[in-house]
C-alpha positions in Angstrom: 0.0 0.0 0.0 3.2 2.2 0.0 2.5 3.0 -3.8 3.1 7.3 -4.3 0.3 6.1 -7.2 -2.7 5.3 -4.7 -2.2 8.6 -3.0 -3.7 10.8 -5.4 -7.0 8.7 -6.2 -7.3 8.4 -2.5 -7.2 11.9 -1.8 -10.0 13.0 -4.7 -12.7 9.9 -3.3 -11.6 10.6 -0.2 -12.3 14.3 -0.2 -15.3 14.5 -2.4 -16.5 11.8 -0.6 -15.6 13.8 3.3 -17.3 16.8 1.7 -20.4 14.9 0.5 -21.1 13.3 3.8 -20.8 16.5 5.9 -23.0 18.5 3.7 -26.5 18.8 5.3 -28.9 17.5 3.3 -26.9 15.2 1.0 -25.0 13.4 3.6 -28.5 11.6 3.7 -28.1 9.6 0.7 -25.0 8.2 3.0 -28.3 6.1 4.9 -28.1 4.1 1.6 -25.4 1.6 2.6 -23.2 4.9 2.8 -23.4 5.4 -0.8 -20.9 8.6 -0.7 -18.4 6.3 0.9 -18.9 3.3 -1.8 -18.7 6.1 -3.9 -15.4 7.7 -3.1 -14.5 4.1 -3.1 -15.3 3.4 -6.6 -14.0 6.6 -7.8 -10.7 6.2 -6.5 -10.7 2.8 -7.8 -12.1 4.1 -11.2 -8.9 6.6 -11.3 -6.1 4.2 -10.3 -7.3 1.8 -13.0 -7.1 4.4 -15.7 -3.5 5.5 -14.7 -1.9 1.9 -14.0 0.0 0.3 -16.3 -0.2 -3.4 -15.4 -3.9 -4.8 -14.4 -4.7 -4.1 -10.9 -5.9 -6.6 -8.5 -8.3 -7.0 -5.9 -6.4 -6.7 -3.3 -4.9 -3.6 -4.2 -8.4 -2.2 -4.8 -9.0 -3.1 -1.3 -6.2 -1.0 -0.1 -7.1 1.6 -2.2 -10.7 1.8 -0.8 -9.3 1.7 3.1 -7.1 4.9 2.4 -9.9 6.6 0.7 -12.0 5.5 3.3 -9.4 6.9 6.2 -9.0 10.4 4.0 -12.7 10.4 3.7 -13.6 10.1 8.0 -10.3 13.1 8.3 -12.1 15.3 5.8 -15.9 14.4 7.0 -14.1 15.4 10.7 -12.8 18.7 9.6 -15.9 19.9 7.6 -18.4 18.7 10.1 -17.1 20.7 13.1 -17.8 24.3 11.5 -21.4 23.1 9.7 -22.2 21.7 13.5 -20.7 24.7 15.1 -23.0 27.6 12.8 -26.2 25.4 12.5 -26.2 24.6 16.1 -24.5 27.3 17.9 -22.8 26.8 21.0 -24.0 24.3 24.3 -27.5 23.8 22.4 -29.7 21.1 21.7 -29.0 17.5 22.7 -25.8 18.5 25.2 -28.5 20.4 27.4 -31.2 17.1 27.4 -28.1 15.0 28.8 -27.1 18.1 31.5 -31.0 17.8 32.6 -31.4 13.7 32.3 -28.1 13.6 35.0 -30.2 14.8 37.1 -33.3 12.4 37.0 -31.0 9.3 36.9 -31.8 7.6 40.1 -29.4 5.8 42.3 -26.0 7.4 40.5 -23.7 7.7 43.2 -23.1 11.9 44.1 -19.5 11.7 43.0 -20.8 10.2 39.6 -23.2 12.5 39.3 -20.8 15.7 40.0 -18.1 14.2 37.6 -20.6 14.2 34.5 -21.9 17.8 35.3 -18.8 18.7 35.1 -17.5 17.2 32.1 -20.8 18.8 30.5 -20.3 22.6 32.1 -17.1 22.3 30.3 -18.2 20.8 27.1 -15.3 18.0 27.3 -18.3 15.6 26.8 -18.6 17.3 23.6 -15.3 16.4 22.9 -16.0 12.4 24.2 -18.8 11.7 21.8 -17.1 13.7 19.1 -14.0 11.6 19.5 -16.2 8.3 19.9 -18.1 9.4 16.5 -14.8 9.8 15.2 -13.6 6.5 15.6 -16.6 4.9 14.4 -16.6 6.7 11.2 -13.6 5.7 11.0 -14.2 2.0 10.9 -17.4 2.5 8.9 -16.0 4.8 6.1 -12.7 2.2 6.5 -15.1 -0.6 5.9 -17.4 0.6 3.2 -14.6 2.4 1.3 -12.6 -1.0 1.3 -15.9 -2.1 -0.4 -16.4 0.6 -3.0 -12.5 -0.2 -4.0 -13.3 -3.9 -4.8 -16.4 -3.1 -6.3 -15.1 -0.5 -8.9 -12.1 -3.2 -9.5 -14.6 -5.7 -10.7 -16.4 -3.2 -12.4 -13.3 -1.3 -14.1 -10.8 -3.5 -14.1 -11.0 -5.6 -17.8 -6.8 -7.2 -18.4 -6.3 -9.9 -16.5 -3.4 -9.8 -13.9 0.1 -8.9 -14.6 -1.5 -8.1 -18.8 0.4 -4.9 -19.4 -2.3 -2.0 -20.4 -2.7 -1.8 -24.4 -1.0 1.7 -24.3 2.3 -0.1 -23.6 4.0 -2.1 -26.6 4.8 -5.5 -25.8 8.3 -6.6 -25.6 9.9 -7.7 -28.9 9.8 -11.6 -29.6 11.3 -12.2 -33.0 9.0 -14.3 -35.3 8.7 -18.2 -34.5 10.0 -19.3 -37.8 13.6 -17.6 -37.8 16.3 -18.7 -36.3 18.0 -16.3 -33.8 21.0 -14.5 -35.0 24.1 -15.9 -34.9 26.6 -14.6 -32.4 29.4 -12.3 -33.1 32.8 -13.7 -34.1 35.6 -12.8 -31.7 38.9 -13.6 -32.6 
């Protein structure tokens, strides 16, 4: 997976595919098996197949779709913070439910009790279930993109393994029927 190659196919999916799932509205067509993320997947696959010079397998596809796939959660991460940040504001919405549902938990022992009010007065439990969202985007995007990489393999992908692409003259065979040449005389 060290290829320089892969990074540049990687980076497109993985970004379109981090901006498409952030976006608002159209981050809901990622409740279609994450269709964005297949997506970025298949893309990415799509564009290594059309720069490679030897048929690409599945495996490398694979690879291909778990980088795009990582890019992808690191992009979705960075855009999601400032479209969460001016659409909700500051401390609103479900934060201030779980500050008020502390509160009605019974039997949670007083020290518990004062520890999560004040993870929540300082927004670090913000920063908890942003970081446990994180990491299971991470696997899911991981996941899916690997899928989206093997998908637009199979789908791309038409020479067979280790076929050099058409764009590439084979190496030169002389003709079956002549003899090779004889070798120089050294005297």
């Amino acid at each position: 997976m060290n290829e320089p190659k892969m990074l540049k196919p990687a980076l497109i999916g993985g970004v379109l595919l981090g901006i498409l799932s952030s976006l608002p509205i159209i981050m809901a067509f990622n409740c279609v098996c994450c269709a964005w993320v297949i997506g970025g997947g298949i893309l990415a696959a799509y564009l290594y197949i059309k720069d490679s010079s030897v048929a690409v397998t599945l495996g490398r596809g694979v690879a291909l779709g778990l980088l795009t796939g990582v890019i992808g959660t690191v992009v979705m991460a960075l855009f999601s913070v400032p479209l969460y940040i001016l659409s909700h504001g500051p401390g609103a919405g479900l934060l201030d439910q779980m500050r008020q549902s502390i509160d009605q938990v019974p039997n949670l022992p007083p020290e518990s009790r004062q520890f999560l009010r004040s993870l929540y007065a300082r927004g670090g439990m913000s920063v908890v279930l942003y970081a446990f969202g994180f990491i299971f985007m991470l696997f899911l995007c991981s996941l899916f993109g690997m899928l989206g990489g093997a998908i637009g393999v199979a789908i791309f992908e038409k020479r067979k393994p280790g076929e050099p692409s058409p764009e590439v003259p084979p190496p030169y065979q002389p003709p079956s029927g002549m003899p090779p040449p004889p070798p120089p005389d050294i005297q």
